[in-house]
C-alpha distance (Angstrom), angle and dihedral (degrees) to the residues before:
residue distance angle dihedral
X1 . . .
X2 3.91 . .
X3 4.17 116.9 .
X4 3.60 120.7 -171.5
X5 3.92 129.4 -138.1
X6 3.48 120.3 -169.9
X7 4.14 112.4 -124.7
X8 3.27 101.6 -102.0
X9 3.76 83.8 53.3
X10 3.66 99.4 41.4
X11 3.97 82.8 52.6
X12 3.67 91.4 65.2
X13 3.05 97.8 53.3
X14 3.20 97.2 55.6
X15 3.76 107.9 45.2
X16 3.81 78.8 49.2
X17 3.77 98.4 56.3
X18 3.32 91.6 -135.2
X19 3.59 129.5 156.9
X20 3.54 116.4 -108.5
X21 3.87 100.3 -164.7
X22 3.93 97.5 42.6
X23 4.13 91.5 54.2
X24 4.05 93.6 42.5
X25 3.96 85.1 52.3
X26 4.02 92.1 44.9
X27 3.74 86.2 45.9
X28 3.85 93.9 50.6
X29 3.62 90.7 45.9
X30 3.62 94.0 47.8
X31 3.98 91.1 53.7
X32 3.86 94.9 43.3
X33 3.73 89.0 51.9
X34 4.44 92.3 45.4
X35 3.51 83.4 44.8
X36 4.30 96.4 52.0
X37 3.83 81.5 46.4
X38 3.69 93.9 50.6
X39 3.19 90.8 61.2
X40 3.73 116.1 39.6
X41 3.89 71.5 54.5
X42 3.45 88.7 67.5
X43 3.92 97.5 31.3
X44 4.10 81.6 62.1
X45 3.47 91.0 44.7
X46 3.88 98.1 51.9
X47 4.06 81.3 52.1
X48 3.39 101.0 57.8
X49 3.72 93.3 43.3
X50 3.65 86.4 54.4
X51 3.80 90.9 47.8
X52 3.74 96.0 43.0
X53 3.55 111.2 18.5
X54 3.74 133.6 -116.3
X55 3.73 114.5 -42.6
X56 4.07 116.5 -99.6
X57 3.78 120.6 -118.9
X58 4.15 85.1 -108.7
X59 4.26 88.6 55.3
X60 3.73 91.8 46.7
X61 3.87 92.6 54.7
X62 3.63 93.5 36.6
X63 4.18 83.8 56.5
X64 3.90 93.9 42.3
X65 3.77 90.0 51.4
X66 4.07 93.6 45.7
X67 4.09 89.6 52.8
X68 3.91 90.0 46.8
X69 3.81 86.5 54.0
X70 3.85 94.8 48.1
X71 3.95 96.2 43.6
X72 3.77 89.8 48.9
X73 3.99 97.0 53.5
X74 4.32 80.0 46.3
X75 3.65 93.0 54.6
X76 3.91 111.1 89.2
X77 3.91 110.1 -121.9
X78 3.72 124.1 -88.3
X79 3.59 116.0 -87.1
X80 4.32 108.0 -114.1
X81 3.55 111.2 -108.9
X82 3.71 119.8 -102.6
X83 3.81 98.1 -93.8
X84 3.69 99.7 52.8
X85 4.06 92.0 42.1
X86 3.65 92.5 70.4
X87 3.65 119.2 89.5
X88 3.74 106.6 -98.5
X89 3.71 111.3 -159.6
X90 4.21 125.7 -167.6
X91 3.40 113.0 -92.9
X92 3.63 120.4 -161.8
X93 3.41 127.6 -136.4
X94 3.97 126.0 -107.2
């Protein structure tokens, strides 16, 4: 089997002294196995449904709203813009 990296790529590698074959095999294997967990993800899922039923309108937006909670306590906090970073001392006033 031939793979291709573009130059810039290739480069990289290189300058790295990395090992081509070893990362194309850990990359493989780390796509066969996110692919086997894909879908017993969806083999579960196609249980449930079948158990269950399809999800109402209500659940879905219940579910969309509990994700947007979790990934906004993951995300890190937004940086302060510039003007408020600086250290802003008490002046007094003449």
């Amino acid at each position: 089997m031939q793979i291709y990296l573009p130059d810039d790529l290739y480069a990289e590698v290189k300058s790295r002294k990395l090992r081509a074959s070893e990362l194309f095999q850990e990359a493989v294997r780390a796509e066969i196995r996110r692919q086997k967990l894909i879908d017993a993800a969806n083999e579960y899922l196609a249980e449930l449904i079948a158990e269950t039923g399809e999800p109402s309108p209500e659940d879905l937006a219940w579910a969309e709203d509990f994700v947007a909670g979790i990934k906004a306590q993951l995300r890190p906090p937004a940086e302060e813009p510039d003007h408020q970073s600086h250290d802003h001392r008490s002046r007094k006033a003449s």
